[in-house]
PDB file with one MODEL, atoms N, CA, C and O in Angstrom:
MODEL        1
ATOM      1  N   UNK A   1      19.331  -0.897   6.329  1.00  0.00           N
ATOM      2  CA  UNK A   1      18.111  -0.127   6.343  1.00  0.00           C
ATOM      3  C   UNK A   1      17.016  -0.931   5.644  1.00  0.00           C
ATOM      4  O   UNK A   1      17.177  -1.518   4.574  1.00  0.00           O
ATOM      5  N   UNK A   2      15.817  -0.896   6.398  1.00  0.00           N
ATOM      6  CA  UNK A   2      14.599  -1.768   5.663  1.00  0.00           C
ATOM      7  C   UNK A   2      14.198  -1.067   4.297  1.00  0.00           C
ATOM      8  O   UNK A   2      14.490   0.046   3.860  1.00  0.00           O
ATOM      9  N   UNK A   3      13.351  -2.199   3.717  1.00  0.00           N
ATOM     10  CA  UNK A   3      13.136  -1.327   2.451  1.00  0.00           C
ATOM     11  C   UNK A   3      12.206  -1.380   2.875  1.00  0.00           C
ATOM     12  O   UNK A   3      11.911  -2.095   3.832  1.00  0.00           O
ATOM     13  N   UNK A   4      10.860  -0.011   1.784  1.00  0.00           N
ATOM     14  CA  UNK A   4       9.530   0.265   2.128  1.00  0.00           C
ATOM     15  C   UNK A   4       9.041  -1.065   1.472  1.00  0.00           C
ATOM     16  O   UNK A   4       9.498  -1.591   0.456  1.00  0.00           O
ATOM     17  N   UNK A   5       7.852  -1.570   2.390  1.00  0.00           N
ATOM     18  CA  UNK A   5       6.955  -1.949   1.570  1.00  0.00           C
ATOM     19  C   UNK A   5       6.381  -1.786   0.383  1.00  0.00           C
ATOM     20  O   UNK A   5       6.511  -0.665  -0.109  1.00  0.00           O
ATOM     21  N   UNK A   6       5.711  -2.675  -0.293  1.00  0.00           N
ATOM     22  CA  UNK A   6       5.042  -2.153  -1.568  1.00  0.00           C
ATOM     23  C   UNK A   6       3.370  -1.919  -1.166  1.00  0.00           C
ATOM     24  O   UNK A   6       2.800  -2.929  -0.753  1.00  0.00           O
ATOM     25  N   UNK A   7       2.659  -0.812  -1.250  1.00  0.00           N
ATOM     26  CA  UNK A   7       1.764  -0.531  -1.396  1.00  0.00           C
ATOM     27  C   UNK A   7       0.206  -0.736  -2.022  1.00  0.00           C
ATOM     28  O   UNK A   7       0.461  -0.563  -3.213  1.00  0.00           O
ATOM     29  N   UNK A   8      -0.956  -0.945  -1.975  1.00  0.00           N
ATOM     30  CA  UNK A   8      -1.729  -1.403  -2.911  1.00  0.00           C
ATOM     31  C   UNK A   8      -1.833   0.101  -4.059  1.00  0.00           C
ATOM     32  O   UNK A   8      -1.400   1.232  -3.836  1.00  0.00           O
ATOM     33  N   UNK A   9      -2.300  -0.227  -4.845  1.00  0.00           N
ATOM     34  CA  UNK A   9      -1.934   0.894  -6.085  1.00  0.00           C
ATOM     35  C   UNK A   9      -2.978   1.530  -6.089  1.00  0.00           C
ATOM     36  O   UNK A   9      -3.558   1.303  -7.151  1.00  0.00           O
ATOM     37  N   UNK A  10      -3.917   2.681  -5.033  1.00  0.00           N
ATOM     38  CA  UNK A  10      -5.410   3.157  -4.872  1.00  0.00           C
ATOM     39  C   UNK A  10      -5.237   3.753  -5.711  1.00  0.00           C
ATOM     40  O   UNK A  10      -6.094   3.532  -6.567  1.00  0.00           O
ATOM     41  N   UNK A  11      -4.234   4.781  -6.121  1.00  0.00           N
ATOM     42  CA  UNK A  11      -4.343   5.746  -7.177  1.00  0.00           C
ATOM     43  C   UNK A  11      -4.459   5.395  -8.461  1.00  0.00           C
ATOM     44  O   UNK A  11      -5.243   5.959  -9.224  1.00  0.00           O
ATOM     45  N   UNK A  12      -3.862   4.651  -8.725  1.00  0.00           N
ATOM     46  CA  UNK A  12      -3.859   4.035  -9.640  1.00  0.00           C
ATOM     47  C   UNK A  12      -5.206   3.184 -10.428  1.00  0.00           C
ATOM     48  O   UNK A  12      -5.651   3.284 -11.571  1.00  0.00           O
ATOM     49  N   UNK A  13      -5.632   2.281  -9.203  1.00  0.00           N
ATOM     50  CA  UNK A  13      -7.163   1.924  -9.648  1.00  0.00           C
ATOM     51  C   UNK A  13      -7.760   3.128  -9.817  1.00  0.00           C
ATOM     52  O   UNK A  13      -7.869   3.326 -11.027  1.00  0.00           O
ATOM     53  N   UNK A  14      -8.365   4.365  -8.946  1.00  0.00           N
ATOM     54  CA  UNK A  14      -9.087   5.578  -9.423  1.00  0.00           C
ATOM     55  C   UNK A  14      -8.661   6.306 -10.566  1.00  0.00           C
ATOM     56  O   UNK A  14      -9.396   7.262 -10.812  1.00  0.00           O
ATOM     57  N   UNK A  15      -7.587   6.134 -11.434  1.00  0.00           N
ATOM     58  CA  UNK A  15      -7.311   6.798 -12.005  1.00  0.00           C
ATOM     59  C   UNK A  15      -7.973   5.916 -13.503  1.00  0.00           C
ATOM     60  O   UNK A  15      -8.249   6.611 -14.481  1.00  0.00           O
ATOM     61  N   UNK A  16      -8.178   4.444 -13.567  1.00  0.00           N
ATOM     62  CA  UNK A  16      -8.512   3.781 -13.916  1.00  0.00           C
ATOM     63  C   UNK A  16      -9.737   3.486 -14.312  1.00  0.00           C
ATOM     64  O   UNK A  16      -9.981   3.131 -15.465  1.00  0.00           O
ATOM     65  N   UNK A  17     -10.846   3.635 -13.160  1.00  0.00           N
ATOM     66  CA  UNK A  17     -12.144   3.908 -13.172  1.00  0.00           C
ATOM     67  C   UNK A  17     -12.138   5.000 -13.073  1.00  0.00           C
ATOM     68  O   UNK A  17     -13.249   4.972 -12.543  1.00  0.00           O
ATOM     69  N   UNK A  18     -11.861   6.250 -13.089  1.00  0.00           N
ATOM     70  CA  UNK A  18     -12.224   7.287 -13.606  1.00  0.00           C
ATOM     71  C   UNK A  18     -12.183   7.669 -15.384  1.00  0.00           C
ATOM     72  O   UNK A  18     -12.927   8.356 -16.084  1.00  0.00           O
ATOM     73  N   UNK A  19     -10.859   6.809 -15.708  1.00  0.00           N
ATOM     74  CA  UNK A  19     -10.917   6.911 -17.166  1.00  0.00           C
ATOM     75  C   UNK A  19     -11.881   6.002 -17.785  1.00  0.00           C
ATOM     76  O   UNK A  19     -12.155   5.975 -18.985  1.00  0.00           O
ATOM     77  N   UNK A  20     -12.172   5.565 -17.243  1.00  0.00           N
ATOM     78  CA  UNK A  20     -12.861   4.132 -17.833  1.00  0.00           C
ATOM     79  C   UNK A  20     -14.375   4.855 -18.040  1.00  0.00           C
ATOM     80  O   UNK A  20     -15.057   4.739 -19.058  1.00  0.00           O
ATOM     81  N   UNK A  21     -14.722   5.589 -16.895  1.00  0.00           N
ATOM     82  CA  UNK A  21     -16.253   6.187 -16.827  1.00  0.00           C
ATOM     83  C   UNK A  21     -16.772   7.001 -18.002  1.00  0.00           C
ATOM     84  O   UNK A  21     -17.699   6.785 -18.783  1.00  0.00           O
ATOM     85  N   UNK A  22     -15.336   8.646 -17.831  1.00  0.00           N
ATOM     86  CA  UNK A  22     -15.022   9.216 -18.923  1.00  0.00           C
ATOM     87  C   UNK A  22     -15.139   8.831 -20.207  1.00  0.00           C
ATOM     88  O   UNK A  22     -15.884   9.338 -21.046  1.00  0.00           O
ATOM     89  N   UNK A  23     -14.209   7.704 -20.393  1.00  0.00           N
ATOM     90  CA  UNK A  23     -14.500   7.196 -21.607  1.00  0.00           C
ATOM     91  C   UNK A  23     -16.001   7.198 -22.046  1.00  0.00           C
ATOM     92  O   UNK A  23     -16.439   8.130 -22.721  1.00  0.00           O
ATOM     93  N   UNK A  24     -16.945   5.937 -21.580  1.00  0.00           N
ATOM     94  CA  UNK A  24     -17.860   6.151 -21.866  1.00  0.00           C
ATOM     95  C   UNK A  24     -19.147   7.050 -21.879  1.00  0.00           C
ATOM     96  O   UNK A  24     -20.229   7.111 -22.463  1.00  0.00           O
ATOM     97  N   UNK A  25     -18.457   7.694 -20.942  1.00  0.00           N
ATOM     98  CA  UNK A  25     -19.534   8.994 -20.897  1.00  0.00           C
ATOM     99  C   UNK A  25     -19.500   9.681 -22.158  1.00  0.00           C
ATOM    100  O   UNK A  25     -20.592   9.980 -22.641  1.00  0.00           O
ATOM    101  N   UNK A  26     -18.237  10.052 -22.913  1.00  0.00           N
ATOM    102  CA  UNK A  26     -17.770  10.337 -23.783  1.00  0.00           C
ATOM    103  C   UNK A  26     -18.404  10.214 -25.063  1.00  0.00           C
ATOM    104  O   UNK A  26     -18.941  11.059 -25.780  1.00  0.00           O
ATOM    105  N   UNK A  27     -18.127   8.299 -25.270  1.00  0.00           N
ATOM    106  CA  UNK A  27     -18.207   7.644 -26.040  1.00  0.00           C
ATOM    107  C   UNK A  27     -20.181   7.787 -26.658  1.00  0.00           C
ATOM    108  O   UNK A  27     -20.733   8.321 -27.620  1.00  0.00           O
ATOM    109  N   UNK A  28     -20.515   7.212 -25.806  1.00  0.00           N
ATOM    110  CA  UNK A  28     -22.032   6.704 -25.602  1.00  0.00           C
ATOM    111  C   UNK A  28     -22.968   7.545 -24.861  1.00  0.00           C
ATOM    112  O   UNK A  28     -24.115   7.216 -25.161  1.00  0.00           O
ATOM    113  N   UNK A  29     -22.934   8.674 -23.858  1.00  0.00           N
ATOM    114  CA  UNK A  29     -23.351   9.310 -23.442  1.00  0.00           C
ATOM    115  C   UNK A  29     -24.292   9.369 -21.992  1.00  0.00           C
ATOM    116  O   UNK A  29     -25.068  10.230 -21.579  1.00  0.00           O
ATOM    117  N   UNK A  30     -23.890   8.156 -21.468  1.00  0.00           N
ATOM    118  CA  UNK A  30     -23.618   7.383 -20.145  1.00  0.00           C
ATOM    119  C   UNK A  30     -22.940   6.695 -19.747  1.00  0.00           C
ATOM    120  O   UNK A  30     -22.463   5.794 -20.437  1.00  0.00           O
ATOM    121  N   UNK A  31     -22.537   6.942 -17.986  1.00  0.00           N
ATOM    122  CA  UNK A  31     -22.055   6.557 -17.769  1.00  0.00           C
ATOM    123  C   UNK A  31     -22.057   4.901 -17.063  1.00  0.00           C
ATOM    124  O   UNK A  31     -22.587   5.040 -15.961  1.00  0.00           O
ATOM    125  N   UNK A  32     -21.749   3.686 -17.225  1.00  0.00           N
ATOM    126  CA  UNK A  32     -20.997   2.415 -16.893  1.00  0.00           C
ATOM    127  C   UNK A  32     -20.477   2.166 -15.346  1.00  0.00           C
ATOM    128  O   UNK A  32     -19.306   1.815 -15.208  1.00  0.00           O
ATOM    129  N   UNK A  33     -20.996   2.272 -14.617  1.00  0.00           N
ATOM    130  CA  UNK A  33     -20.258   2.215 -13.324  1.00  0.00           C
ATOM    131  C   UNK A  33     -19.493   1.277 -12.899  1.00  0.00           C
ATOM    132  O   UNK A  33     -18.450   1.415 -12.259  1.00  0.00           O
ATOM    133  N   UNK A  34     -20.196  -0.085 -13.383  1.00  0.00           N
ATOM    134  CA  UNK A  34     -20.249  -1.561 -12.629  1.00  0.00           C
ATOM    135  C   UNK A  34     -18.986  -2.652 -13.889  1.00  0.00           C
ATOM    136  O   UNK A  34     -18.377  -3.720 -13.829  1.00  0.00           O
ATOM    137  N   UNK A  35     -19.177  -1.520 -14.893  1.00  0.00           N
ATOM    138  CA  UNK A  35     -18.292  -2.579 -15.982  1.00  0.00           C
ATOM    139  C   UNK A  35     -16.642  -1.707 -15.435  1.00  0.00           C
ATOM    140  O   UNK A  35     -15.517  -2.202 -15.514  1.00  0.00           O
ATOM    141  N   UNK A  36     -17.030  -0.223 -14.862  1.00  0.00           N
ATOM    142  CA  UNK A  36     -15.578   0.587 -14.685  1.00  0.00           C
ATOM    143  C   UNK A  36     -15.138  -0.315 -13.302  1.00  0.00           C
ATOM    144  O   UNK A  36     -13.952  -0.643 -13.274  1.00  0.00           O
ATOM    145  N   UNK A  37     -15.841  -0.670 -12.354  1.00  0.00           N
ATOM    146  CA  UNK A  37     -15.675  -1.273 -11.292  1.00  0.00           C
ATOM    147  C   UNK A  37     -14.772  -2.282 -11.677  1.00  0.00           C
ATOM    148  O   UNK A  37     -13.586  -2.414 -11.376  1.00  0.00           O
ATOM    149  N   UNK A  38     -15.784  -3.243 -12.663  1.00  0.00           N
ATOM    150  CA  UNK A  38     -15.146  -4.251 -13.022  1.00  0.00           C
ATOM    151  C   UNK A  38     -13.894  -4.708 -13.402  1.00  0.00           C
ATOM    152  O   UNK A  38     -13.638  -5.806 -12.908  1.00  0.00           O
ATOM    153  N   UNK A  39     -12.891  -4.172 -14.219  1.00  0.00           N
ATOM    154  CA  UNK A  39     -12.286  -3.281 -15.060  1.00  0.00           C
ATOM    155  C   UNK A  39     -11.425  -2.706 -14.300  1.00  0.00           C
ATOM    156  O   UNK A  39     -10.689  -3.636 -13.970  1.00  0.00           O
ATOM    157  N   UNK A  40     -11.037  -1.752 -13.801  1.00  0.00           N
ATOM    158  CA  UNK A  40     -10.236  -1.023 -12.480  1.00  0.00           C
ATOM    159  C   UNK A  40     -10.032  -2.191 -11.715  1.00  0.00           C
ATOM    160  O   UNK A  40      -8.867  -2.567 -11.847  1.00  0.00           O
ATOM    161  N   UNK A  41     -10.632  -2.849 -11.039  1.00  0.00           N
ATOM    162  CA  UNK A  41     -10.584  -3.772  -9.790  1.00  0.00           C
ATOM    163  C   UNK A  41      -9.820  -5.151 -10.343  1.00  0.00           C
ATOM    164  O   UNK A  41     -10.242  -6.015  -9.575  1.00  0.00           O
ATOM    165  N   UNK A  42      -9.302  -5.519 -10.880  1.00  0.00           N
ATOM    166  CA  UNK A  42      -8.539  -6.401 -11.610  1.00  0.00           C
ATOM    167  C   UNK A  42      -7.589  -5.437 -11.895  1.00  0.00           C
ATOM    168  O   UNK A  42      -6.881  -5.182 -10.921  1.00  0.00           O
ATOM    169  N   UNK A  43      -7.363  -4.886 -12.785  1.00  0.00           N
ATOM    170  CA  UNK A  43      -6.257  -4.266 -13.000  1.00  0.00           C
ATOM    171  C   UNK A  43      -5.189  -3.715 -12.066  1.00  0.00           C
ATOM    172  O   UNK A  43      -3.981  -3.738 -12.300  1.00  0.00           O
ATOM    173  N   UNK A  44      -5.892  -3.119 -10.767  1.00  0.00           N
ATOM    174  CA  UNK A  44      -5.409  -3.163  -9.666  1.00  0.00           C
ATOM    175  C   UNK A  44      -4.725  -4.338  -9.358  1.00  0.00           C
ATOM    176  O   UNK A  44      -3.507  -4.346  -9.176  1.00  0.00           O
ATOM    177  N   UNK A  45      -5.278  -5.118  -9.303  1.00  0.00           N
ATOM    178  CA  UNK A  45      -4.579  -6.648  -8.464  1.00  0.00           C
ATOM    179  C   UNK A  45      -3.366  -6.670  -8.927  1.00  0.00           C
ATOM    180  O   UNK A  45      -2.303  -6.719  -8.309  1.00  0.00           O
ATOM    181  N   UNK A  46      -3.659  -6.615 -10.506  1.00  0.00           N
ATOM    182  CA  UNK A  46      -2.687  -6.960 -11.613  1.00  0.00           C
ATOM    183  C   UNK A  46      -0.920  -6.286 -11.195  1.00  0.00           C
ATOM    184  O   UNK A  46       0.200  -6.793 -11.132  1.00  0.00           O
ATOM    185  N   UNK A  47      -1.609  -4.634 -10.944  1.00  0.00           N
ATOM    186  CA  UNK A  47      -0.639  -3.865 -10.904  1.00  0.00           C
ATOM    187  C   UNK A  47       0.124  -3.686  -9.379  1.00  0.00           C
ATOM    188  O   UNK A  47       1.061  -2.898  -9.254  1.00  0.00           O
ATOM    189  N   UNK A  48      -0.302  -4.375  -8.421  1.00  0.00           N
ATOM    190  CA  UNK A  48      -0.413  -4.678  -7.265  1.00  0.00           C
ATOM    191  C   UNK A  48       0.739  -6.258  -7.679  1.00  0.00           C
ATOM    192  O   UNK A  48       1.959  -6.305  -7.519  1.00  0.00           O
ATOM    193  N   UNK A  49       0.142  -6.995  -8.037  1.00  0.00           N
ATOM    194  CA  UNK A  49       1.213  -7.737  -8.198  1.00  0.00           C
ATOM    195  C   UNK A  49       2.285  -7.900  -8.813  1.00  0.00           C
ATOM    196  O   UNK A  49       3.067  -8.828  -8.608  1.00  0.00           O
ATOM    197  N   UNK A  50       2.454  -6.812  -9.809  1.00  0.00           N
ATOM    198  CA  UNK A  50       3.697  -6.439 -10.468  1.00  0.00           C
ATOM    199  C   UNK A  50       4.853  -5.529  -9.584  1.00  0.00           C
ATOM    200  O   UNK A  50       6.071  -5.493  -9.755  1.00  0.00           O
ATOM    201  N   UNK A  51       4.138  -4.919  -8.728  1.00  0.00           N
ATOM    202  CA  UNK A  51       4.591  -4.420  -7.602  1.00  0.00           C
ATOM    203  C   UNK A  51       5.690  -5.282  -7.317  1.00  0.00           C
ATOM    204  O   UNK A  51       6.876  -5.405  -7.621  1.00  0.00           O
ATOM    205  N   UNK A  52       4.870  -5.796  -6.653  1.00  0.00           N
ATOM    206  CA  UNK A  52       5.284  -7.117  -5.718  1.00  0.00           C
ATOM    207  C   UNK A  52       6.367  -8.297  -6.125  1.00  0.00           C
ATOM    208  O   UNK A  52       6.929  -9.006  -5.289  1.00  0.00           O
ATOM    209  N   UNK A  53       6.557  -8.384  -7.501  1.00  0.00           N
ATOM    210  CA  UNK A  53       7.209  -9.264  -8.158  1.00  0.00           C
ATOM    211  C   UNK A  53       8.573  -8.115  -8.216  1.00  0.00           C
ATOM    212  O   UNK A  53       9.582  -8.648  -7.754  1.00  0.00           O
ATOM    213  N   UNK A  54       8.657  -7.600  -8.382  1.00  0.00           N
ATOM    214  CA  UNK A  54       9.419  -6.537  -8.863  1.00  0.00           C
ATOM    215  C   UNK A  54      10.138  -5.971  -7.866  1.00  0.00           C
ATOM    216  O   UNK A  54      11.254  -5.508  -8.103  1.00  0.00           O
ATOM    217  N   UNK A  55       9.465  -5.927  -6.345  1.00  0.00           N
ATOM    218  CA  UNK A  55       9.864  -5.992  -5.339  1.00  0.00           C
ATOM    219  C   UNK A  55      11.073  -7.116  -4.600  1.00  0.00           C
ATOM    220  O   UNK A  55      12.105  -6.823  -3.998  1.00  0.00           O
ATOM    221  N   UNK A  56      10.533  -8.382  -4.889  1.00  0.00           N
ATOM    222  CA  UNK A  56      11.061  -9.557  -4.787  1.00  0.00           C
ATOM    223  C   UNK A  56      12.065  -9.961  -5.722  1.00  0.00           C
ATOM    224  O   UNK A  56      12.882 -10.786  -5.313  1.00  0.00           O
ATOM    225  N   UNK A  57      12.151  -9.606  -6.724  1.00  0.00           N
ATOM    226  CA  UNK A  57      13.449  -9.219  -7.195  1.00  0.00           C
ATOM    227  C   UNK A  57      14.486  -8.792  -7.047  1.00  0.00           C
ATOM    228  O   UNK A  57      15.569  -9.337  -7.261  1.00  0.00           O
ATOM    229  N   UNK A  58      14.264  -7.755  -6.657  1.00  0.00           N
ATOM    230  CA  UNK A  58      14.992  -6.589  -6.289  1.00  0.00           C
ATOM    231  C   UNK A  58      16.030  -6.819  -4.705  1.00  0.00           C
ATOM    232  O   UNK A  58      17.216  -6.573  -4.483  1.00  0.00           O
ATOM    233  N   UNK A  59      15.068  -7.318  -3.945  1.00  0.00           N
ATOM    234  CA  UNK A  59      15.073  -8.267  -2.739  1.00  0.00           C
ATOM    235  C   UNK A  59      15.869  -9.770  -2.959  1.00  0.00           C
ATOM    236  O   UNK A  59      16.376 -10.578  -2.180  1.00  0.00           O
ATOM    237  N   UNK A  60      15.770  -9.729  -3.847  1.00  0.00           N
ATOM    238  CA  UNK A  60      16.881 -11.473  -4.221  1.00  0.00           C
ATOM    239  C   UNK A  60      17.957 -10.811  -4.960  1.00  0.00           C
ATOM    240  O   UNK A  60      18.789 -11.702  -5.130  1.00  0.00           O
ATOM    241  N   UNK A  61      18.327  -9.894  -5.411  1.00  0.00           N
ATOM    242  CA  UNK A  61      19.599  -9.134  -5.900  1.00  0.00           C
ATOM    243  C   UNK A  61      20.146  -8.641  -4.873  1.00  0.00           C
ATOM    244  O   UNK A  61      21.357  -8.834  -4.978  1.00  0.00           O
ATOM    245  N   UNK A  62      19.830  -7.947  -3.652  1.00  0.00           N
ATOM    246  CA  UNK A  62      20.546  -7.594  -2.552  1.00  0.00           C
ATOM    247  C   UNK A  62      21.238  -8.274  -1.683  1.00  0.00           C
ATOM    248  O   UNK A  62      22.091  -7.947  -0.859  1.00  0.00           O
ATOM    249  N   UNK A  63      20.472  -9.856  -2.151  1.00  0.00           N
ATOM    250  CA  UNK A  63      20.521 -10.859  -0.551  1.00  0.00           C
ATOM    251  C   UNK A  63      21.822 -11.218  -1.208  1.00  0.00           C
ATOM    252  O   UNK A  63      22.680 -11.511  -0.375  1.00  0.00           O
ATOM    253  N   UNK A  64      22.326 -11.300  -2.775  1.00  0.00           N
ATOM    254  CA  UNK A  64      23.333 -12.506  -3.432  1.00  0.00           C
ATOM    255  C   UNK A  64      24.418 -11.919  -3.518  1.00  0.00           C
ATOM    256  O   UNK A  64      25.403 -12.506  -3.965  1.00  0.00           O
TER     257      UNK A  64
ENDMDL
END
């Protein structure tokens, strides 16, 4: 049986830039859009490629 793919992590980034906004809305009393962009959108990759590594692992333990 195939395994699923790994996914890009959308929820995960929004959940990201949403905290990130919060925060400063919070903090300072505006909100940051472009630094939450910033910020979320890397982290994504990040977590996107941990995915992926983790995947391939997992995938070289089955094959041996």
């Amino acid at each position: 049986m195939p395994a699923p793919h790994t996914t890009f992590p959308v929820a995960e980034g929004i959940g990201i830039f949403v905290g990130i906004v919060a925060w400063d809305l919070l903090a300072d009393g505006h909100m940051e859009i472009i630094k939450a962009l910033l910020i979320a959108a890397p982290c994504s990759l990040v977590w996107f490629g941990f995915r992926r590594w983790r995947e391939k692992g997992k995938d070289g333990d089955r094959h041996h």
